[in-house]
C-alpha positions in Angstrom: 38.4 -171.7 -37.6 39.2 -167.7 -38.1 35.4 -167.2 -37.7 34.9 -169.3 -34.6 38.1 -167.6 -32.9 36.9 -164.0 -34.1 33.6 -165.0 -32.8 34.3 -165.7 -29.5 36.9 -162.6 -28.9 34.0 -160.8 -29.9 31.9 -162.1 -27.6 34.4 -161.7 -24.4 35.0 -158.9 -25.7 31.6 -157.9 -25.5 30.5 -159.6 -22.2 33.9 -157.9 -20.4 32.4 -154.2 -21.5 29.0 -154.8 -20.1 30.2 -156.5 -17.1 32.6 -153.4 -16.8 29.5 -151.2 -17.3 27.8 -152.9 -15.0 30.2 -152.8 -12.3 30.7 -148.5 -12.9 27.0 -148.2 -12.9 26.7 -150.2 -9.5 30.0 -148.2 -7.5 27.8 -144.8 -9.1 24.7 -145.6 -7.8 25.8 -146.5 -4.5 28.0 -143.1 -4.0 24.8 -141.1 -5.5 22.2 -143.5 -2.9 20.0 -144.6 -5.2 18.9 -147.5 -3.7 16.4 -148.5 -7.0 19.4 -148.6 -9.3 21.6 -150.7 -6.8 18.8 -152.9 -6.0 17.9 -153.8 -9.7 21.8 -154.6 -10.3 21.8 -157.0 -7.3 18.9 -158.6 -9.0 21.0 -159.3 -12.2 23.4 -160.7 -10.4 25.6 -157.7 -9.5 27.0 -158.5 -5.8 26.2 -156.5 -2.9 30.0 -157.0 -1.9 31.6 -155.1 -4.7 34.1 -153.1 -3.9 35.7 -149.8 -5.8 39.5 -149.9 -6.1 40.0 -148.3 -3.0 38.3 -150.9 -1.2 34.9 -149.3 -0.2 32.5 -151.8 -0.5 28.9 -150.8 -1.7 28.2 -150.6 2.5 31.2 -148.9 2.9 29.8 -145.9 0.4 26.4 -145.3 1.3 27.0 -145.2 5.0 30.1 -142.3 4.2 27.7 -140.2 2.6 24.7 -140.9 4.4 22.4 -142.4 2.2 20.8 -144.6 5.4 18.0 -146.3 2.7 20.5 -148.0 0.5 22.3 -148.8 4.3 19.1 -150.2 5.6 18.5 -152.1 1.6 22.5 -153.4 2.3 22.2 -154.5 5.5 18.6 -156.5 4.6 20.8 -158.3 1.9 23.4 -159.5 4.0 26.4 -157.2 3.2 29.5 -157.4 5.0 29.1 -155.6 7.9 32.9 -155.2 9.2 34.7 -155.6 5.8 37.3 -153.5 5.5 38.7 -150.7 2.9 42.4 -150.2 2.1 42.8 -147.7 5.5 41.4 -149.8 7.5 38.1 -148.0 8.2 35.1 -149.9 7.9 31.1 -148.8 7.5 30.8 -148.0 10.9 34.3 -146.0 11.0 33.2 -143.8 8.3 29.3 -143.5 9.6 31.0 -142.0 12.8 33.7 -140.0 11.5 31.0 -138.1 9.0 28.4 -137.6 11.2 25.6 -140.2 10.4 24.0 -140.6 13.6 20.9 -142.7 11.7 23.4 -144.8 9.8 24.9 -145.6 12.4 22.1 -146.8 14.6 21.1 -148.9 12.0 25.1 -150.2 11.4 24.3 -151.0 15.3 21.1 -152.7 15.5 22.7 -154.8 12.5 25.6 -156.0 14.6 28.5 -154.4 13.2 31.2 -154.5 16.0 31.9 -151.0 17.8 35.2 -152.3 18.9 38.3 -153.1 16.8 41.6 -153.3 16.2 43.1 -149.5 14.9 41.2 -146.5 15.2 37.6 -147.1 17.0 34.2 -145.8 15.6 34.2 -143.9 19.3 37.8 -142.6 18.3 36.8 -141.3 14.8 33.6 -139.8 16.3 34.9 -138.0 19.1 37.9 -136.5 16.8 35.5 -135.3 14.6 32.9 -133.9 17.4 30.1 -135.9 16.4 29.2 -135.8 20.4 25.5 -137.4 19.5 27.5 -140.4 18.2 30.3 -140.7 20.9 27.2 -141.3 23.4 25.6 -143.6 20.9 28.8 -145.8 20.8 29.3 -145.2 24.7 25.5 -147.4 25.0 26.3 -149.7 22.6 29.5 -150.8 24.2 32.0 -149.0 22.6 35.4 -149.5 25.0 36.5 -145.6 25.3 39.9 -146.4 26.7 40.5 -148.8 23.5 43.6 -147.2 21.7 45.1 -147.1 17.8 48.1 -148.0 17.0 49.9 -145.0 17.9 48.2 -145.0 20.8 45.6 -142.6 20.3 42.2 -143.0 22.5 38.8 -141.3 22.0 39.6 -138.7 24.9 43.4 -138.6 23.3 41.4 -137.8 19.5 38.7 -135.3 21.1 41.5 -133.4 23.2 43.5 -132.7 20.2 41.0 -131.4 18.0 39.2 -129.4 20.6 36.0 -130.8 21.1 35.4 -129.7 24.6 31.9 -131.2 25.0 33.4 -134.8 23.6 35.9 -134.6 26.3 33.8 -133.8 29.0 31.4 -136.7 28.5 34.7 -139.1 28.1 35.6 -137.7 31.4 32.4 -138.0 32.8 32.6 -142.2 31.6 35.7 -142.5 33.7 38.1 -142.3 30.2 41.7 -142.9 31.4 43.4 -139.4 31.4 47.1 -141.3 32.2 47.0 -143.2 28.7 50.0 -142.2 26.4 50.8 -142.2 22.7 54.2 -144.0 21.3 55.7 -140.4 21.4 54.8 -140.6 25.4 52.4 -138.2 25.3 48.9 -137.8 27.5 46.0 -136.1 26.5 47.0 -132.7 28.5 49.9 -133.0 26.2 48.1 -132.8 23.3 45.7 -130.5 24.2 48.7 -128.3 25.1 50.8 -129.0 21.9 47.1 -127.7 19.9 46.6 -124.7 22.1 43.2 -125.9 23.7 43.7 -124.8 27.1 40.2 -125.3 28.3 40.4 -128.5 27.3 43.2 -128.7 29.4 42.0 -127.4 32.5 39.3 -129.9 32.4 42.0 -132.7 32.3 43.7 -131.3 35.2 40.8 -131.1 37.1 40.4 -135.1 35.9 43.6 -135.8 37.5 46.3 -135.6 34.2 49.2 -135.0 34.2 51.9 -134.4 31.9 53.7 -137.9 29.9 56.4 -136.2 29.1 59.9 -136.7 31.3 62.1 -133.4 31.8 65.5 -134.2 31.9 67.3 -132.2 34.8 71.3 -131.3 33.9 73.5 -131.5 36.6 76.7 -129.5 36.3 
């Protein structure tokens, strides 16, 4: 009966390593891109879903880094197109906030949703200047008036980090200048606050004003 019960914790014992080896090999391989060495885990059962313990699914990492052949591999195995990590962000989000203009036409033509709840792809792209990507989004329906929960829109995002060409083209698509944050502030408020007065002049010249109320003392 001792042999039999040793045998067996030896055996889970042995089949929770491997399967623990398994899953670090698969979360390494898909941060590195190496498609061969994700594709070959797949086929042993591994599943494209898996997630690292912040959430990031296997999607999730190649299309942060770029690695658009394990995206395109991903995508051709059904992964989860709009899972989500533990901020929120999905494959798209994190496409568009670093800059993958191919991964992100192939997130696209896949059918991962350009619009959501919290912080847009458009949003994350235009903060982070990615103007080839803000027009990509534009044409695939992103909505550009479509705010966070704090309230903070593409043209809000671009403004405060000073991506003048961002917030021209958000201009040019008819962005709303008069949407506010929770704290009441527009756009020209933030480009104010940040010290990007060119970006503010082209707000003006869009129509924005201030969100901000001046109290007047009377004595």
């Amino acid at each position: 009966m001792k042999n039999t019960l040793l045998s067996a914790l030896l055996a889970l014992a042995f089949f929770s390593s491997a399967h623990a080896a398994t899953y670090d090999d698969l979360i390494s391989a898909a941060k590195m891109g190496d498609r061969g060495g994700v594709a070959e885990l797949v086929a042993r059962g591994a599943s494209v879903d898996t997630t690292d313990i912040d959430g990031n699914t296997l999607l999730m990492l190649a299309a942060r880094d770029g690695h658009d052949e394990l995206v395109g591999y991903l995508i051709g195995q059904r992964a989860k197109l709009n899972a989500r990590n533990s901020a929120g962000d999905t494959a798209l989000r994190l496409a568009a906030f670093r800059g993958h203009l191919k991964v992100v036409d192939l997130l696209i033509k896949a059918g991962a949703p350009v619009n959501m709840s919290g912080w847009t792809p458009v949003a994350y792209a235009a903060f982070s200047g990615h103007l080839d990507i803000v027009k990509r989004l534009i044409e695939a329906g992103a909505d550009i008036n479509l705010p966070s929960e704090n309230g903070t829109t593409p043209l809000i995002a671009a403004a405060r980090s000073g991506h003048a060409s961002v917030v021209k083209l958000l201009l040019e698509k008819k962005a709303n200048v008069a949407l506010k944050l929770d704290t009441g502030e527009t756009a020209l408020d933030i480009a104010l606050k940040a010290g990007n007065t060119d970006i503010a002049s082209m707000l003006r010249q869009a129509g924005a004003m201030s969100g901000r109320t001046v109290t007047i003392e009377v004595r």
